[in-house]
N, C-alpha and C positions, 0 to 999 in steps of 0.2 A: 504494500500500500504506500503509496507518495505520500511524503512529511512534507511539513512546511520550511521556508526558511531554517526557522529556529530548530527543528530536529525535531520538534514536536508531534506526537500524533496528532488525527482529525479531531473535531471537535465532537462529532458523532458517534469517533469509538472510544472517546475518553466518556461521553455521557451513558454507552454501553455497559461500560467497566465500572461507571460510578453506581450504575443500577443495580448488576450484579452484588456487586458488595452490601448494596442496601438489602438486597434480598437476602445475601447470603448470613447477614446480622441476623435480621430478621427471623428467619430460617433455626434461626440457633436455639431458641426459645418454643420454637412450634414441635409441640406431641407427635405430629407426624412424620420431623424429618427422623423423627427415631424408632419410626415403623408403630408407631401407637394408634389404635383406632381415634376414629373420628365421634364424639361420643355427643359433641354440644349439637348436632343437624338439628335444623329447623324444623317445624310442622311440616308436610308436604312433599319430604325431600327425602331420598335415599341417603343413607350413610356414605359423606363424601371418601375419599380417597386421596392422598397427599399430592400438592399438585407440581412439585419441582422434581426435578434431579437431584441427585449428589451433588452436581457442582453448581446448584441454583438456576439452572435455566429450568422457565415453566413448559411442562410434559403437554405432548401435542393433546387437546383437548376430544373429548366424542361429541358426535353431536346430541344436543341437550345439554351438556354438562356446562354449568355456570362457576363462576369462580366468589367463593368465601371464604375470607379471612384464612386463604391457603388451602383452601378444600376445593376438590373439585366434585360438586353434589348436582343432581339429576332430576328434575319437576317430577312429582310419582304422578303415573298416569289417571290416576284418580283421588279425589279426594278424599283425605281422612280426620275421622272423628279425634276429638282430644282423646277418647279410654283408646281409640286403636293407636296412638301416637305413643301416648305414655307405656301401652301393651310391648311395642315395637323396641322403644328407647331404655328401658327397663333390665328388657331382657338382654338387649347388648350389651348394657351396662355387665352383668352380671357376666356375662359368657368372660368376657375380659378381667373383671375379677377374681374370677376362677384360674386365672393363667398365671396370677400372683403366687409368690409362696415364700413360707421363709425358712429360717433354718433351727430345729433345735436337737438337741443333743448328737448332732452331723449329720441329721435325714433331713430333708428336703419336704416340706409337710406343705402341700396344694391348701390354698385359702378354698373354704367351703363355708357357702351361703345358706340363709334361709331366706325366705319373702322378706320377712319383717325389715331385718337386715340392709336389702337391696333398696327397698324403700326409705330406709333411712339414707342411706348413704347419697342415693337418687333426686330425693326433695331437696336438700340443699346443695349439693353437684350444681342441679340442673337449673337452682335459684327459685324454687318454689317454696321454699322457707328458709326464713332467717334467723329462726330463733328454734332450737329443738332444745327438748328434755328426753331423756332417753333411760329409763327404769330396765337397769339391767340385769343379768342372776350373776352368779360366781360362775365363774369359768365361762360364760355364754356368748364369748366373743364382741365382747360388748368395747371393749379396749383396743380390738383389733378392728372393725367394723370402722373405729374413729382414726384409728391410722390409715387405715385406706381413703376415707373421707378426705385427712390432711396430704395426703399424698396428692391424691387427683386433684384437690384445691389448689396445691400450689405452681403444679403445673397446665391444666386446663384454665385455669380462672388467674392465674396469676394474683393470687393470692398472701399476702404474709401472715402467720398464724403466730397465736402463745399456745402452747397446751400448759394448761398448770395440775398440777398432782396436787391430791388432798396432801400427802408428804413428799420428800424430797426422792422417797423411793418408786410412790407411786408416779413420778412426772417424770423417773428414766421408763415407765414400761413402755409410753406412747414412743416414746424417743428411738427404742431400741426397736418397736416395730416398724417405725418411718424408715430407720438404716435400714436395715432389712432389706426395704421392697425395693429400695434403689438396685441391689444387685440382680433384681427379675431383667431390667433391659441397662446391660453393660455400657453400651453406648451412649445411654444416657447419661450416664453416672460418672463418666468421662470427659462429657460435653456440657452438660449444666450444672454439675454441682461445681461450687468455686471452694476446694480446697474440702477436706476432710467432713462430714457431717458431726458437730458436737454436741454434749449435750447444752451448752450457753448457747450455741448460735449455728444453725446450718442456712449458708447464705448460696444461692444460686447464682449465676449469670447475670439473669434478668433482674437481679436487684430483690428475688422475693427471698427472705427469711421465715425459721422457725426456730423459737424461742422455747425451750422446756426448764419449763422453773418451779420449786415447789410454791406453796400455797403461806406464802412472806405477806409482810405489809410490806418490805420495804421494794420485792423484787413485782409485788402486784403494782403499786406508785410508779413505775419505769414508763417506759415511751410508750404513750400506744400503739396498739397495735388493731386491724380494722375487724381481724376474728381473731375470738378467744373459746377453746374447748378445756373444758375445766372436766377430768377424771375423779372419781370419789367428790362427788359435790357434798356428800351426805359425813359432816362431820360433826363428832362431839367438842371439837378442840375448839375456844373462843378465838382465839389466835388466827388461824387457818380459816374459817369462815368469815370472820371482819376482813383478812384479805380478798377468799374469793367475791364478797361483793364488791369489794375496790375492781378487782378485773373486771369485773361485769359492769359496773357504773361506768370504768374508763373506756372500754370501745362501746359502752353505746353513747358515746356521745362522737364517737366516730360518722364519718358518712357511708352509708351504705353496710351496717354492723351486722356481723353474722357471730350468732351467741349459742353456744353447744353445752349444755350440761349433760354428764352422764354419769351413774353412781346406783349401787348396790342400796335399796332402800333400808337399811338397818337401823336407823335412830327413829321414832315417832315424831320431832318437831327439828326445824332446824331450816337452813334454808332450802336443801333438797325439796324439803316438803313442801316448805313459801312456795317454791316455784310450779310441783307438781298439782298443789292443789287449786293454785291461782293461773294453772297455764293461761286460761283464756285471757282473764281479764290481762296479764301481763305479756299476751302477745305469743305465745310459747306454744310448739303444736308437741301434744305427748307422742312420743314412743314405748315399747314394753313386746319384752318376753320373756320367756321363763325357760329353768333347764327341759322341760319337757317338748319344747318348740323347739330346743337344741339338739333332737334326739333322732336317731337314727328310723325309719319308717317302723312300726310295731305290728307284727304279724303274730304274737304270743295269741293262741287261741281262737283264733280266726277259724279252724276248722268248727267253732261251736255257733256260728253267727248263725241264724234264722232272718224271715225277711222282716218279722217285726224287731228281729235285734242285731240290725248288719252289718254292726261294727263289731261286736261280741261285747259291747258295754258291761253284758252279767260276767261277761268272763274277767273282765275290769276290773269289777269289785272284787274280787279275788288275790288281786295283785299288791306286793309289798310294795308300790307307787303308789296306792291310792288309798287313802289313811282316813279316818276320823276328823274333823279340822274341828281344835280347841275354841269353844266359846267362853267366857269369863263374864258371868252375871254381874249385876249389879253390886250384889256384895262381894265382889270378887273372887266365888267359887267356882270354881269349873263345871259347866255341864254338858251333855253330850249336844252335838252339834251335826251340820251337815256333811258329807262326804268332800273328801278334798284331792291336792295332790294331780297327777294324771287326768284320770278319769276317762281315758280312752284318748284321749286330745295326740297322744302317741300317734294314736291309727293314722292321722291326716301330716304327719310330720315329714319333714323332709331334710334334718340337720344330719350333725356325724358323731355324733357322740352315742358310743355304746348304751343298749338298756343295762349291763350290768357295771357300766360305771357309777349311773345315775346312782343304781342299787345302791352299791359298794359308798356315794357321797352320804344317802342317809341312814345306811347300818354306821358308819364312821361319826355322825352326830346324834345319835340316840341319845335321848338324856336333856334334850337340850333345843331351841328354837331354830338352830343355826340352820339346818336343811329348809325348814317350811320360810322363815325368812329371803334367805339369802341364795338359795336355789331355785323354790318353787316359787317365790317373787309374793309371797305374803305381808302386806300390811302389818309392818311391827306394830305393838301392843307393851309396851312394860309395865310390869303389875307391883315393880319396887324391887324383891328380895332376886338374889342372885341363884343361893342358895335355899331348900326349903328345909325351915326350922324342921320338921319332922324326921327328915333323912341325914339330921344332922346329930340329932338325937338318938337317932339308932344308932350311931356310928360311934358313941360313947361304949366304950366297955374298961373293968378294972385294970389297974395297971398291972401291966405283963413286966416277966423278965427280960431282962436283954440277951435272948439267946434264940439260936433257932431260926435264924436270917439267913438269907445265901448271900443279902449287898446291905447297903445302907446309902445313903444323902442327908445333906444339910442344907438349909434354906433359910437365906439370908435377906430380909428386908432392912436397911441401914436407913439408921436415924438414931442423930443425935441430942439435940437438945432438948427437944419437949417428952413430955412425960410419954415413957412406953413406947417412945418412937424405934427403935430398935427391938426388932422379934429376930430369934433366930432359931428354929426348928430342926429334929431330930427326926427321920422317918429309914423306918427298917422293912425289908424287903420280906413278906414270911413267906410260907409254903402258897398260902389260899390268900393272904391281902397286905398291905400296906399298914404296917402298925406307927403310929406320930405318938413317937415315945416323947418327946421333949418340946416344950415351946419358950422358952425364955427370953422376957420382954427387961429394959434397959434403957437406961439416959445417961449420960453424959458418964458416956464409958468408950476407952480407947481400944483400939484396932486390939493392944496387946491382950486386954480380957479377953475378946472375944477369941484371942488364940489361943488363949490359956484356958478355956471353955470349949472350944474342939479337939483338945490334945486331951483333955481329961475325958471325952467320950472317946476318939481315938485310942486312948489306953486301955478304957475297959471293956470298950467290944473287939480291940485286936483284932482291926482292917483300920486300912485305908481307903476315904470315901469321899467323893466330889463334894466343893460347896458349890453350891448356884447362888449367887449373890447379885443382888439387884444393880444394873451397870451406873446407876444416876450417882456411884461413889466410886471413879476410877481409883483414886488415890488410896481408900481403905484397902479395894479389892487388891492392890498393888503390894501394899504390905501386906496384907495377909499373904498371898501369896509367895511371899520375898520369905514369909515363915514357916514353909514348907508346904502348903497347905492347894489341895488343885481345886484352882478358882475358876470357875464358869460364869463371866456376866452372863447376867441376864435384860435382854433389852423390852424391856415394860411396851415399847408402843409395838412393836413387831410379835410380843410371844404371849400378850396378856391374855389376847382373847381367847389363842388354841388353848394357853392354859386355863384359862375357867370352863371350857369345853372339858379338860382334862382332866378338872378337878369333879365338875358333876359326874361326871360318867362312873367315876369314884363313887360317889354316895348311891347313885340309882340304882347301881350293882353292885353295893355293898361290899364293896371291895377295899375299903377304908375304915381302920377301926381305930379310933381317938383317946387318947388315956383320961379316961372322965375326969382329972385333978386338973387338966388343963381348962381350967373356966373360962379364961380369958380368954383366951382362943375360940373355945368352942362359942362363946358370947359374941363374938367379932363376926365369924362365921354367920352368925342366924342375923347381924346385923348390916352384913354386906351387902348393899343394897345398888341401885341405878337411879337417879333422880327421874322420878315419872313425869316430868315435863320434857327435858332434854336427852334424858334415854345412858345419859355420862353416871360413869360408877362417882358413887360420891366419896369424894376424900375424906375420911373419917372414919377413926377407929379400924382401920385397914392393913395394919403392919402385918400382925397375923395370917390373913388369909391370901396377902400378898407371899407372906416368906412360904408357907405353903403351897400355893401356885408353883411356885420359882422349886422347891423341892422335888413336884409329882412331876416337873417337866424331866425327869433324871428317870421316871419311869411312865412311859409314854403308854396309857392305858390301851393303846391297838397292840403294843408288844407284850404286853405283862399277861393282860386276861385278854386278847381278842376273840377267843370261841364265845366268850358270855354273848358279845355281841351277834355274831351267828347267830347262835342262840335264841336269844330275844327274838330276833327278827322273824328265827321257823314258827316259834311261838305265834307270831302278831299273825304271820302271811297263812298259819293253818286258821286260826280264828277266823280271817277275812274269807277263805276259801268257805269256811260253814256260812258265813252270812251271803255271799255269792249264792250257795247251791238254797237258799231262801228267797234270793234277790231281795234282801232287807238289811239295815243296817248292823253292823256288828254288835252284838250283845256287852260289849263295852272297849271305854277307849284306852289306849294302851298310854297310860301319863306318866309325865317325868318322875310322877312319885314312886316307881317301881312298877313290882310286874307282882303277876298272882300267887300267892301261895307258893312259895321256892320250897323243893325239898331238901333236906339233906342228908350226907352221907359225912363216916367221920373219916378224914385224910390220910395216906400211908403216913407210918412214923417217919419224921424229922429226928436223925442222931441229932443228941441234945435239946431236943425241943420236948420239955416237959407242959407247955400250957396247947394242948391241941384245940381248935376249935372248930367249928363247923364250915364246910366247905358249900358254898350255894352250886346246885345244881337244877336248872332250868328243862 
């Protein structure tokens, strides 16, 4: 080609060159040049297709095909309805979700959807809402659902996001999912992320960021940002909810705010619930499902369907998914109530979670609310006690000798100055249960008693035994340790709650027997309570059943006695089978206060164990 004078190219092909490059900018930012479906098409229109090359020149066109925003999309030869639009855009949504996946323990595990799911993610994608609440179960993919959501945000919609964690551990789970999905399309991950994804800051090409911080006043106060998704909305802590509504007050006052709450509904009041139970008025569209929409298709008994019962409902009721649901009268007794749980809702399911996991999550919380709450997505209720005086009461017997243990633990609750603040308990391991030989309560006593008080139980049971010590005193647990002694913090917000799971399941299977001289203990116990507005254990008079917790976690009730649990369960699920072959309700509900009439038998001898006692057998 002829230059000018000055050696210069045409004017024409330097305008050529300048376009390309604009394109090729351009280009760098767009889902399609990295092979990503086209997911935003308009009403009307086929799913476009990417319209460049590799090297930025736009692809010879078909006829119909029109150019948007890099797509090149096809007028549909007929008109379509909004339900046949959403039907259409929905399900592509989905097909390409399904191509995601991430990595855990080295296996490659394919993201799998339910409806509920798709629609969540779908409605704000797609800009049909801008404000969700989302009532999630445990394990229900409810954390992962919002990492795909923040993913396709930031690259379809060009998006800058905060996710915030109720704690600092729950705002790495979103974080660690968004890494993840970047290595589904390598090339992307190459081309648009600018530098490393962290947890402070993953910033893209295009300028979009994502922020994952926990639930601070001072890191909520920060820049805003235009969407914020808040994990675990549902907290007891004052702390952590005066911040998450700073997040929420600061992008909406953003233009154009996209506002995400999502959280295990476990507290009865709190702002979780502000929001769930004010969605409307406060602009918020609900979402909700539960582990049984999690669950794999349920064909259990279908051979007994009829056509008046084609699901096999009767056969339903039969099943250790479909329980009794606890009602609590007026004066706060329990009465029998409607059927819960399941209920066949299986039959219509389409998730991937095993029926005998589900099983396995509520033989593993017997004893206790944790399954019907926080799995099967039940309305918490708290009625005050933690513990019920009565099974606290049985659990009183005389004081035993120290002998005729296979282990032993110590459980430490630290506190020093106010009266009683320091408990530090003794539990031995017997043939048939856990005997709490010692509770010993203390004020303003140094690390060294407390070592000169495990050396003198040390001496005369002849073992050495773990302490579990409350972690909120590094520097005690530090010397104690320094004086021989193997210390195990214990961290209070991560292990409170399996340990109160841990500690009932103790008393409901009597698995726990208490040296009736320990009053103060056993008085602490029946006084261990949850504030029935806020649903928070209250602080007060709690050293006790704290150092106990921190103790029984040294013998984790699935390992010590897991058949009782079995157990129990054959018990509930043949009961449920005679009310099935009635089709009427069970002839009674299986409550935390125990089970019917245990029998017993008396235990082989224990060399040295002269106090034998009754072993429950169910």
């Amino acid at each position: 080609m002829p230059k000018t004078a000055k050696g210069e190219l045409p004017l024409l092909q330097n305008v050529a060159q300048l376009d390309k490059l604009i394109q090729q900018k351009r280009s760098a930012g767009h889902p399609g040049s990295y092979g990503m479906p086209d997911l935003l098409f308009q009403q009307g229109y086929t799913q476009g297709r990417y319209a460049f090359s590799p090297e930025g020149e736009l692809l010879e066109t078909q006829p119909g095909e029109e150019l948007f925003q890099g797509w090149l999309r096809t007028k549909l030869a007929q008109e379509e309805t909004e339900e046949e639009y959403d039907a259409r855009r929905y399900a592509l949504l989905k097909k390409f979700v399904e191509t995601l996946y991430i990595v855990k323990d080295a296996d490659r595990i394919m993201v799998k959807t339910i409806p509920d799911q798709i629609r969540f993610i779908g409605d704000i994608l797609f800009g049909k809402v801008s404000k969700a609440i989302l009532w999630k179960p445990r394990g229900g993919g409810g954390s992962l659902s919002a990492s795909v959501l923040i993913f396709l945000l930031m690259i379809y919609r060009k998006i800058s996001i905060m996710d915030v964690g109720g704690s600092a551990e729950q705002s790495k789970v979103i974080y660690t999912y968004v890494k993840q999905l970047w290595n589904c399309i390598p090339l992307m991950r190459g081309r648009l992320l600018d530098g490393e994804p962290l947890t402070s800051e993953t910033r893209l090409t295009t300028g979009v960021i994502l922020k994952c911080i926990p639930a601070t006043e001072k890191q909520s106060r920060g820049k805003h940002i235009p969407c914020v998704v808040i994990d675990e909305a549902c907290q007891s802590n004052g702390c952590s909810e005066r911040a998450l509504r700073a997040c929420i007050q600061g992008v909406a006052s953003e233009k154009n705010p996209i506002i995400i709450l999502l959280s295990t509904f476990h507290l009865p009041t709190g702002l979780f619930q502000e929001y769930w139970d004010q969605a409307d008025e406060k602009g918020f569209k609900r979402y909700r499902w539960d582990c049984f929409d999690t669950m794999e298709k349920c064909t259990r008994g279908l051979e007994t369907a009829t056509p008046e019962d084609p699901y096999a409902k009767k056969f339903c009721l039969g099943c250790f998914l479909t329980y009794p649901h606890k009602v609590i009268n007026e004066a706060g007794a329990e009465v029998s109530g409607k059927m819960a749980g399941c209920q066949g809702k299986a039959r219509l399911s389409s998730g991937w979670a095993a029926f005998d996991s589900i099983v396995e999550s509520r033989k593993n919380n017997l004893g206790t609310n944790i399954f019907e709450v926080e799995f099967a997505n039940e309305r918490p209720n708290y009625a005050g006690s933690i513990y019920d005086a009565e099974l606290v009461d049985a659990a009183r017997v005389p004081a035993e000798v120290l002998s005729g243990f296979t282990a032993a633990a110590v459980g430490i609750d630290w506190g020093i100055e106010t009266e009683n603040s320091l408990c530090v308990t003794l539990g031995l391991r017997k043939l048939e249960y856990i005997y709490l030989a010692e509770a010993v309560y203390w004020d303003h006593k140094l690390v060294t008693d407390v070592a000169v008080l495990l050396n003198s139980w040390r001496n005369a049971l002849k073992i050495n035994f773990p302490v579990l010590a409350d972690s909120s005193h590094p520097f005690n647990n530090t010397e104690l340790s320094q004086a021989g002694f193997d210390v195990r913090p214990v961290i209070f917000g991560t292990w409170k709650k399996v340990g109160i799971q841990n500690v009932s399941k103790y008393l409901v299977f009597r698995r726990i027997k208490i040296n009736v001289a320990l009053t103060r203990m056993i008085g602490q116990m029946k006084e261990y309570r949850k504030n029935e507005t806020s649903g928070a254990i209250v602080k007060k008079n709690d050293h006790g059943p704290d150092s106990l917790m921190s103790l029984l976690l040294n013998f984790r009730f699935e390992d010590e006695f897991g058949p009782d649990i079995e157990q129990a369960a054959v018990l509930e699920e043949q009961t449920r089978k005679m009310a099935a072959d009635q089709f009427v309700k069970p002839p009674y509900s299986f409550k935390d206060d125990g089970l019917k009439a245990p029998t017993v038998m008396t235990p082989p001898v224990v060399p040295g164990d002269k106090n034998r006692s009754s072993v429950l057998v169910f």
